[in-house]
N, C-alpha and C positions, 0 to 999 in steps of 0.2 A: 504494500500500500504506500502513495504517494504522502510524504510528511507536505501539507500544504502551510506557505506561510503566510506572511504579514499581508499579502498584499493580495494572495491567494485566499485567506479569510475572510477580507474584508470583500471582497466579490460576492462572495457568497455570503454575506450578512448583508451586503448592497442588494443585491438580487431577492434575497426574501422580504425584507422594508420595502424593496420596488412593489412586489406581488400582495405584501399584507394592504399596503396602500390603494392597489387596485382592485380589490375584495370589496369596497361597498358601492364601488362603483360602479360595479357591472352586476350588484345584486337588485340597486335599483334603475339599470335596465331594464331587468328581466321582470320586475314588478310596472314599469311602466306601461308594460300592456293590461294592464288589472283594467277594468269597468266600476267606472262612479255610477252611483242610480241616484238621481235629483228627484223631487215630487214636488219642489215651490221655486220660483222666484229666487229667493234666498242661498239656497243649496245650488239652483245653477250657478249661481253668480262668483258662490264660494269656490264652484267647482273649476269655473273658467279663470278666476285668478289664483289656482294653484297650481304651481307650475309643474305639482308632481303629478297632476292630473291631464290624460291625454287624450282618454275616451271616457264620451258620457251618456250615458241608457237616462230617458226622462219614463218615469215608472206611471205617471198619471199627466193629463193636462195641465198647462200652467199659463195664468194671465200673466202677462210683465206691463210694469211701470214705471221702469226705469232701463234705458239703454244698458245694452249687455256690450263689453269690448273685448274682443279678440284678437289677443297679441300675438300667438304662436300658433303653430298645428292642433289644431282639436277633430275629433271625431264627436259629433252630435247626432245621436241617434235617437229619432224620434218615437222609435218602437207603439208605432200605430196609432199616435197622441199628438195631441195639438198645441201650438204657442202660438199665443194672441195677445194683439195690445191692449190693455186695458185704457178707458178713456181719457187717464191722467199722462198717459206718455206723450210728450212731444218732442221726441226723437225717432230715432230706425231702432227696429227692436234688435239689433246687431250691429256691431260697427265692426268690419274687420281692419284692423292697423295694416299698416305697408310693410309691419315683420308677420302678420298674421297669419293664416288659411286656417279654413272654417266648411267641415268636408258636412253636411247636413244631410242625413238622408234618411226611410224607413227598413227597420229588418224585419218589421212584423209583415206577414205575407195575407193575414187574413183583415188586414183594414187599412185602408191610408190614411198620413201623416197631413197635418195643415199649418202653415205660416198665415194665422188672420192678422192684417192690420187695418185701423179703423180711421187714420187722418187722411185725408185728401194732400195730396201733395209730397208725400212723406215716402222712404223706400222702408220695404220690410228689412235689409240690410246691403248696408252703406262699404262698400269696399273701395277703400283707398288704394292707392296706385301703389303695385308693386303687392296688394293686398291678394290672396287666392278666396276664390268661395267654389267651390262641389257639391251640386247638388244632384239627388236621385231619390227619386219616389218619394216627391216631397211638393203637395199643391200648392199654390201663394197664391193667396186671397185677397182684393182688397173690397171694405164696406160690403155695401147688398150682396155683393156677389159670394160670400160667403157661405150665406144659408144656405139650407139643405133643398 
């Protein structure tokens, strides 16, 4: 067996500090694919400003009344439920930033997803330049044309 030394040591005590260091990093990769489920307003909002959050299941309908901002890649999955403006909003019910994308769409296969908004004049969501939005299986409503 090879007597390893000083410098030969410290290699290999460099190399495991390099690996222990890289251990929670790539644990919360692999948790980055996890699914948030929101059911208000609140819990989206929470969800869209946490960075550790990537993708989000909305478990029930949700009014919003206050613009939502989308800074980074999110997956918003409407899973067969609907987000609408409530009549106090007077913004877009989304804004995607120009670091944003904002992939919107439904996985539920037995009922489709709806974006209602109720101001005249207004976008359901507002992408700034340089901003992504993806949408699939996903209606956008505006006013009357809503109802069933």
């Amino acid at each position: 067996m090879k007597n390893i030394g000083g410098k030969g040591l410290m290699t290999v005590l460099l190399t495991f500090a390099m690996v222990a260091a890289l251990t929670p990093a790539m644990s919360s990769e692999i948790s980055a694919d996890s699914v948030t489920e929101v059911s208000d307003e609140t819990e989206l909002k929470t969800a869209l400003n946490d960075v550790s959050v990537n993708k989000i299941l909305l478990k029930r309908d949700i009014s919003i009344g206050n613009e939502l901002k989308v800074d980074r890649k999110v997956d918003l999955d409407l899973n067969g439920h609907d987000i609408s403006s409530d009549s106090s909003l007077s913004d877009n019910i989304f804004r995607v930033t120009s670091t944003g994308v904002l992939d919107l769409h439904n996985s539920n296969k037995n009922g489709y997803s709806t974006l209602k908004f109720t101001k005249s004049g207004m976008y359901p969501i507002m992408v700034e330049s340089n901003g992504g939005l993806n949408v699939y299986g996903v209606h956008v409503f505006e006013n009357d044309y809503a109802s069933d």
